[in-house]
PDB file of N, CA, C and O in Angstrom:
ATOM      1  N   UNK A   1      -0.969 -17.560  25.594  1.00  0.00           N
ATOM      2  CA  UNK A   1      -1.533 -17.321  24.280  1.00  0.00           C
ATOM      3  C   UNK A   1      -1.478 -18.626  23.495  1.00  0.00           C
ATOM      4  O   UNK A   1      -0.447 -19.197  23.140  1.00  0.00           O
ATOM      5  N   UNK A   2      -2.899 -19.071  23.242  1.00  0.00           N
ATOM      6  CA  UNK A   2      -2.908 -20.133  21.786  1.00  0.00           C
ATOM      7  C   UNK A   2      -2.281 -19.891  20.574  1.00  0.00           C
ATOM      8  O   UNK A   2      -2.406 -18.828  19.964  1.00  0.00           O
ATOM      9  N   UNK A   3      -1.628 -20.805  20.205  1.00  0.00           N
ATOM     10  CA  UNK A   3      -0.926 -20.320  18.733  1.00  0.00           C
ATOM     11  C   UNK A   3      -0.658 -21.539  17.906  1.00  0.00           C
ATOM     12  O   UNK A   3       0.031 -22.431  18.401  1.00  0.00           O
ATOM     13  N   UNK A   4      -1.158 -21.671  16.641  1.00  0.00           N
ATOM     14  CA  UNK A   4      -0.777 -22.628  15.773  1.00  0.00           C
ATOM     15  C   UNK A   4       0.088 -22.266  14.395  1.00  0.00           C
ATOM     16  O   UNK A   4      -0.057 -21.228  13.749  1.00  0.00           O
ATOM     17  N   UNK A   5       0.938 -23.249  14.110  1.00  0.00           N
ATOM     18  CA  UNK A   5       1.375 -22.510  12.730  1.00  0.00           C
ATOM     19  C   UNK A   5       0.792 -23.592  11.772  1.00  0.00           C
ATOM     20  O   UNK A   5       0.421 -24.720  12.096  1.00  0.00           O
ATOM     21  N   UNK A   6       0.783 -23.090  10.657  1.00  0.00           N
ATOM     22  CA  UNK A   6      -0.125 -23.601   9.272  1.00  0.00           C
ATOM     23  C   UNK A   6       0.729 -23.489   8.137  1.00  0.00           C
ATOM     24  O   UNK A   6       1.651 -22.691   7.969  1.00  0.00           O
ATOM     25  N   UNK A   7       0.320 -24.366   7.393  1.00  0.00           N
ATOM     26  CA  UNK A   7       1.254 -24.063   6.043  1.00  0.00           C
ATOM     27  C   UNK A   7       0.295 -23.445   4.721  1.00  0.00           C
ATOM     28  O   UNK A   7      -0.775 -23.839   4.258  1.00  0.00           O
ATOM     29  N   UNK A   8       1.008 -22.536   4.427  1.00  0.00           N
ATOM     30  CA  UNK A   8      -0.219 -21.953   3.424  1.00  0.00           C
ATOM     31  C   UNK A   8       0.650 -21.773   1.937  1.00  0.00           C
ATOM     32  O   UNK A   8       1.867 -21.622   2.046  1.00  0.00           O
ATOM     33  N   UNK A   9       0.088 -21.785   0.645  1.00  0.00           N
ATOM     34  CA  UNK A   9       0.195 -21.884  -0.857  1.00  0.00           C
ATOM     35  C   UNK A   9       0.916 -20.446  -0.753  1.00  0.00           C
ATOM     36  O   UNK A   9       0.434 -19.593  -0.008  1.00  0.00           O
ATOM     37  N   UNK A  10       2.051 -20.193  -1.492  1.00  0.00           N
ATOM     38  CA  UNK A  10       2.531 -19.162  -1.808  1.00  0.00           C
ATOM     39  C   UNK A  10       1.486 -18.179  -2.459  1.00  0.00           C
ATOM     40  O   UNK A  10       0.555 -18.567  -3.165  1.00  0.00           O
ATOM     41  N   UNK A  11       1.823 -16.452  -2.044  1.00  0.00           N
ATOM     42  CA  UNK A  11       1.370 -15.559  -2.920  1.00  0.00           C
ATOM     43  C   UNK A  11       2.034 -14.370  -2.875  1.00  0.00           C
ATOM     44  O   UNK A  11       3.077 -14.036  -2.313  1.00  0.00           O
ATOM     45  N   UNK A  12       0.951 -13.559  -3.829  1.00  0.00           N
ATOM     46  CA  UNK A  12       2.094 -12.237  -3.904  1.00  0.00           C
ATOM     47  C   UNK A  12       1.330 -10.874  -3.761  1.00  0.00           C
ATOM     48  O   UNK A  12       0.131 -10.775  -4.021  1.00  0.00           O
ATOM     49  N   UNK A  13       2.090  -9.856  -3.339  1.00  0.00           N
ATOM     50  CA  UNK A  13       1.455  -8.747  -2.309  1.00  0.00           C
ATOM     51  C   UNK A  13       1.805  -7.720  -3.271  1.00  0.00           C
ATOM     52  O   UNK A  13       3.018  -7.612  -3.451  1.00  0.00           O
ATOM     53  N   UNK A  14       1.162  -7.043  -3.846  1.00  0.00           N
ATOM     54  CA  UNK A  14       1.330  -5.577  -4.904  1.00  0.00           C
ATOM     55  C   UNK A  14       1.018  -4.964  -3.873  1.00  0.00           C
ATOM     56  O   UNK A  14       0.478  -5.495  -2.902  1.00  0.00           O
ATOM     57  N   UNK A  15       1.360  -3.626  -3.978  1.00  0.00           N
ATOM     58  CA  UNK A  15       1.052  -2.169  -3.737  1.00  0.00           C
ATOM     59  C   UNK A  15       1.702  -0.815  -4.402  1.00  0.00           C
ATOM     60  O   UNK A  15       2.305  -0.892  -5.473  1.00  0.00           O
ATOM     61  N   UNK A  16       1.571   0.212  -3.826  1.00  0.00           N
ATOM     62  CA  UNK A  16       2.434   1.480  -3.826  1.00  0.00           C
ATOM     63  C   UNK A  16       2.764   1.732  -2.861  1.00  0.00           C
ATOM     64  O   UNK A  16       2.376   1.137  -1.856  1.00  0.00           O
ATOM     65  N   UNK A  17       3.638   2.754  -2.851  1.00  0.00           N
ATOM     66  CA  UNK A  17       4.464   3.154  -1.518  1.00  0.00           C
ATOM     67  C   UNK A  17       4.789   4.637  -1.526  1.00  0.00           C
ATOM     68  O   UNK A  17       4.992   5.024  -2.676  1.00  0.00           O
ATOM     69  N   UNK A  18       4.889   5.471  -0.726  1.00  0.00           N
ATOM     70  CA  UNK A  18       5.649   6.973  -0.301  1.00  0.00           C
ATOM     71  C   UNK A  18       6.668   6.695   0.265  1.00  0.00           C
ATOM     72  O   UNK A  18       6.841   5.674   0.931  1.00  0.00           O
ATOM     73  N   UNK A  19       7.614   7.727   0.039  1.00  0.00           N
ATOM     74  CA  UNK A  19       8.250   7.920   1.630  1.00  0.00           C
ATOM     75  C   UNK A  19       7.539   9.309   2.714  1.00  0.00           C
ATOM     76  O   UNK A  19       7.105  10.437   2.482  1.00  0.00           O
ATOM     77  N   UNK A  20       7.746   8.388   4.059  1.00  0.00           N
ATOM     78  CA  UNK A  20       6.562   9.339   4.841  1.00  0.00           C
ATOM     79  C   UNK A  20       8.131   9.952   5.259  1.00  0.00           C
ATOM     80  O   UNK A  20       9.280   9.646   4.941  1.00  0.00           O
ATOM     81  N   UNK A  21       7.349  11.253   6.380  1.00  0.00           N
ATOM     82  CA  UNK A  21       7.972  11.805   7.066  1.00  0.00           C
ATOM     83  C   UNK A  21       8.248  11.381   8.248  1.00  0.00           C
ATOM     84  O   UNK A  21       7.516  10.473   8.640  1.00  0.00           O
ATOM     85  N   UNK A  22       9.522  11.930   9.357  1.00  0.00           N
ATOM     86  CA  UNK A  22       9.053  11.358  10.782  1.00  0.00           C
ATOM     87  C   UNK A  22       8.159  12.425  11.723  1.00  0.00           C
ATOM     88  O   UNK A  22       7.948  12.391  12.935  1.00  0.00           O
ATOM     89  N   UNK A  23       7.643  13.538  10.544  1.00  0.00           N
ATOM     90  CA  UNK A  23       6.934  14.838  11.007  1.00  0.00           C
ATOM     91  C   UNK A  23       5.590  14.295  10.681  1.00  0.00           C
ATOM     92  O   UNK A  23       5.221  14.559   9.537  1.00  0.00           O
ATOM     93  N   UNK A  24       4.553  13.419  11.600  1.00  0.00           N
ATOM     94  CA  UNK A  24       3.141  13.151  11.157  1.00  0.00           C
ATOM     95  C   UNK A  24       2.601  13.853  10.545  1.00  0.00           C
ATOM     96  O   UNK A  24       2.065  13.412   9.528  1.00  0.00           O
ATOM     97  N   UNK A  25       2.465  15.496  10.919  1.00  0.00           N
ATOM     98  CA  UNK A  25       1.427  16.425  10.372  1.00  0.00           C
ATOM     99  C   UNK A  25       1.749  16.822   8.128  1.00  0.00           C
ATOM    100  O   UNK A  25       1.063  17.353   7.255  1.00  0.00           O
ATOM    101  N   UNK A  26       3.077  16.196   8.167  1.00  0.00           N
ATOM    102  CA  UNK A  26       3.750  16.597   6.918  1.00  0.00           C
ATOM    103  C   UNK A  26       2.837  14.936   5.449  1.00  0.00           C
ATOM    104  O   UNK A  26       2.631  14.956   4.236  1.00  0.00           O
ATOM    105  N   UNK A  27       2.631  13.978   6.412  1.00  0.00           N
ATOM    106  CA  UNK A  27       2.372  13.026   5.697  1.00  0.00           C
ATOM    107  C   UNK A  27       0.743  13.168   5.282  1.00  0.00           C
ATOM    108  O   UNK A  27       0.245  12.475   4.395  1.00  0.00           O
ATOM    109  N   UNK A  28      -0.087  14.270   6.132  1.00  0.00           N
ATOM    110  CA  UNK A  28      -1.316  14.392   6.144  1.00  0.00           C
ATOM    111  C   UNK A  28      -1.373  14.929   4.558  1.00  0.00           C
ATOM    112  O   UNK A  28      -2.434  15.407   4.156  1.00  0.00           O
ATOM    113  N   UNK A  29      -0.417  14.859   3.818  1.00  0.00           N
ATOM    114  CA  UNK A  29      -0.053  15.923   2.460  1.00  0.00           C
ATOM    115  C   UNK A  29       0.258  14.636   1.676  1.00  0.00           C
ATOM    116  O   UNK A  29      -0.531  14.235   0.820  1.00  0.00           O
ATOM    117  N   UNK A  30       1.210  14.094   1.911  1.00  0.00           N
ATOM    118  CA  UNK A  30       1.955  12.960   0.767  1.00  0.00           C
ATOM    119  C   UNK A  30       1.013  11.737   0.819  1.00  0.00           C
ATOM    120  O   UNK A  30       1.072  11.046  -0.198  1.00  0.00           O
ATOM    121  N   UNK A  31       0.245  11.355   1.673  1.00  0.00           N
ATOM    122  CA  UNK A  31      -0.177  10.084   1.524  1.00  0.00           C
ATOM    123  C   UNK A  31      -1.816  10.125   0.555  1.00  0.00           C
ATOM    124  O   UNK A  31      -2.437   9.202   0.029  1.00  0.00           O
ATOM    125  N   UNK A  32      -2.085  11.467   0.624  1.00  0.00           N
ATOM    126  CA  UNK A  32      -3.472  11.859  -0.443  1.00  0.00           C
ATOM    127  C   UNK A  32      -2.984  11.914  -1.617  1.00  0.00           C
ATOM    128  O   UNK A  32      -3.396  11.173  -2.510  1.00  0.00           O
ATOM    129  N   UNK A  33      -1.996  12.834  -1.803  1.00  0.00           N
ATOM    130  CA  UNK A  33      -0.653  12.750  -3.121  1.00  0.00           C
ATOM    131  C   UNK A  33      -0.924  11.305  -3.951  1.00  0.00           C
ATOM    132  O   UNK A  33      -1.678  10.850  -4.811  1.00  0.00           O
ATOM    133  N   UNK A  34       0.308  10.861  -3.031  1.00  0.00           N
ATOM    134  CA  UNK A  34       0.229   9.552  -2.919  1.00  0.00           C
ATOM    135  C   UNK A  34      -1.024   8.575  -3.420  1.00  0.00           C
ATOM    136  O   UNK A  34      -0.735   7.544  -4.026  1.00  0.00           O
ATOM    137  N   UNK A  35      -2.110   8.832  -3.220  1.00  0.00           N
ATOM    138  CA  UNK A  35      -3.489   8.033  -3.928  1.00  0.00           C
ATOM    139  C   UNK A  35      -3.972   8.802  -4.957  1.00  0.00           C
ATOM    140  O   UNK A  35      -4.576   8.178  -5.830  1.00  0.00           O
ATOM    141  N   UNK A  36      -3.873   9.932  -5.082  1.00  0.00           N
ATOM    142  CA  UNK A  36      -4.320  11.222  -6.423  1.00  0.00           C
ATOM    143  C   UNK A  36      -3.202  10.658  -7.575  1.00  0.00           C
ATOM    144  O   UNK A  36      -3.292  11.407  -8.549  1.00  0.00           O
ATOM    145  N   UNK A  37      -2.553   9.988  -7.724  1.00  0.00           N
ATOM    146  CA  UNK A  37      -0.813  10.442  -8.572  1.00  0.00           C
ATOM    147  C   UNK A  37      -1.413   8.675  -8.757  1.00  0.00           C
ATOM    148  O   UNK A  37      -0.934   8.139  -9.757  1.00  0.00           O
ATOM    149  N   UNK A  38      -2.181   7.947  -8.088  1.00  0.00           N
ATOM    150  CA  UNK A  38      -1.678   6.458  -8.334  1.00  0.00           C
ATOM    151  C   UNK A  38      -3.434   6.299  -8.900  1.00  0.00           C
ATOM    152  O   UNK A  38      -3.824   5.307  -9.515  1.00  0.00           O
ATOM    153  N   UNK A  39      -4.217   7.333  -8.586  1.00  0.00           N
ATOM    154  CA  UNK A  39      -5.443   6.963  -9.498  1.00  0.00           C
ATOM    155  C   UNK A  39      -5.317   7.928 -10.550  1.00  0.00           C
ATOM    156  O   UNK A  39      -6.223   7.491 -11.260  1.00  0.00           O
ATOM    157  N   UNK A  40      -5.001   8.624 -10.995  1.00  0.00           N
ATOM    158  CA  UNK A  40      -4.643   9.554 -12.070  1.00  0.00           C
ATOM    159  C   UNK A  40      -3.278   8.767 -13.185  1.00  0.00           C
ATOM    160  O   UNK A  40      -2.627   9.343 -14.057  1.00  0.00           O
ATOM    161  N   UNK A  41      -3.225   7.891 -12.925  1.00  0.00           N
ATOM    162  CA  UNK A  41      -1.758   7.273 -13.884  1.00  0.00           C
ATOM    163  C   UNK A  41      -2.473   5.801 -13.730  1.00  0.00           C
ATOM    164  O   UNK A  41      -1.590   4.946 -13.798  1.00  0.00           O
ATOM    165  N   UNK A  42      -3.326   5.414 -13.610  1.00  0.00           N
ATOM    166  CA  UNK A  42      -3.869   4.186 -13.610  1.00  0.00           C
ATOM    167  C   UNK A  42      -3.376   2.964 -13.099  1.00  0.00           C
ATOM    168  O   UNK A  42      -3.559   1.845 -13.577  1.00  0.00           O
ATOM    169  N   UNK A  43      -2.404   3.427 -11.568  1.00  0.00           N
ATOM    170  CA  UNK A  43      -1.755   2.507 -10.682  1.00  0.00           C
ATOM    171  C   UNK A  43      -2.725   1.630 -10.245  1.00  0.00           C
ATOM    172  O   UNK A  43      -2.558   0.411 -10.278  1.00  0.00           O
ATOM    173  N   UNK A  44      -4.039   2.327  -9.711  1.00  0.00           N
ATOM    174  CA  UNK A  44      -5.259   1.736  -9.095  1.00  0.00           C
ATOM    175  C   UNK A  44      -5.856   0.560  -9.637  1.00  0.00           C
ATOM    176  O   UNK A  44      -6.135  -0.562  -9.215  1.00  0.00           O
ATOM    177  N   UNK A  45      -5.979   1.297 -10.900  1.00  0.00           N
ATOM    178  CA  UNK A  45      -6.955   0.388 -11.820  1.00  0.00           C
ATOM    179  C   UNK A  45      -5.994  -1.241 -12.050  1.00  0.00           C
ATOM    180  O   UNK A  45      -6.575  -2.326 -12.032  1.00  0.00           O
ATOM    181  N   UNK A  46      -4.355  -1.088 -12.270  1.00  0.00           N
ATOM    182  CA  UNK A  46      -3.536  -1.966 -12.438  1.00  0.00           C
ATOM    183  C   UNK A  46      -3.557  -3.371 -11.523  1.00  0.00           C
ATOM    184  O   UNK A  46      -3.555  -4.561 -11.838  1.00  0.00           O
ATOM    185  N   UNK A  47      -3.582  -2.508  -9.956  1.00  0.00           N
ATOM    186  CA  UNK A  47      -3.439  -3.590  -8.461  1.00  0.00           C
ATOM    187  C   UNK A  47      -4.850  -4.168  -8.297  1.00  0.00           C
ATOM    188  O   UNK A  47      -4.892  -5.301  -7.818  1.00  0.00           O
ATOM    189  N   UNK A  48      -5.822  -3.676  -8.563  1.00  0.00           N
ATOM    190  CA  UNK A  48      -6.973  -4.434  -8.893  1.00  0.00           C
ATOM    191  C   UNK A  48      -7.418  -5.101  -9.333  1.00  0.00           C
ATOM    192  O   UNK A  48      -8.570  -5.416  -9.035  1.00  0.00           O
ATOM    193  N   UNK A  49      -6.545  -5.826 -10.539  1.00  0.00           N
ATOM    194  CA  UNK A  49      -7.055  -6.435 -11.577  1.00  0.00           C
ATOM    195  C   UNK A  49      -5.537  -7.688 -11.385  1.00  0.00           C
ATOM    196  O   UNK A  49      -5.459  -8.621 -12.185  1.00  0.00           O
ATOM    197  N   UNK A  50      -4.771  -7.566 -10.585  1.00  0.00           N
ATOM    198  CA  UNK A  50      -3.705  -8.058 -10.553  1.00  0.00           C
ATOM    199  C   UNK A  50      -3.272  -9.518  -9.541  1.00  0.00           C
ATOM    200  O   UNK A  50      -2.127  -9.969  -9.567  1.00  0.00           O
TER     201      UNK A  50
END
């Protein structure tokens, strides 16, 4: 495998976060939550502009 390393300008990584389950079918619930709760409180609109 080719591989180079590079030096790159510092930056910075926003998001939101859940805690998931280790039950997949349970997260099919929290991670829509999870985007309903963060565009309804204007999390969305915040990391966008950020």
């Amino acid at each position: 495998m080719n591989y180079r390393i590079e030096t790159k300008e510092a930056f910075r990584i926003t998001g939101v976060s859940a805690p998931l389950d280790k039950e997949t079918e349970n997260n099919f619930m929290v991670v829509p939550k999870m985007w309903q709760e963060a565009s309804a409180n204007g999390t969305i609109q915040k990391l966008r502009f950020t």
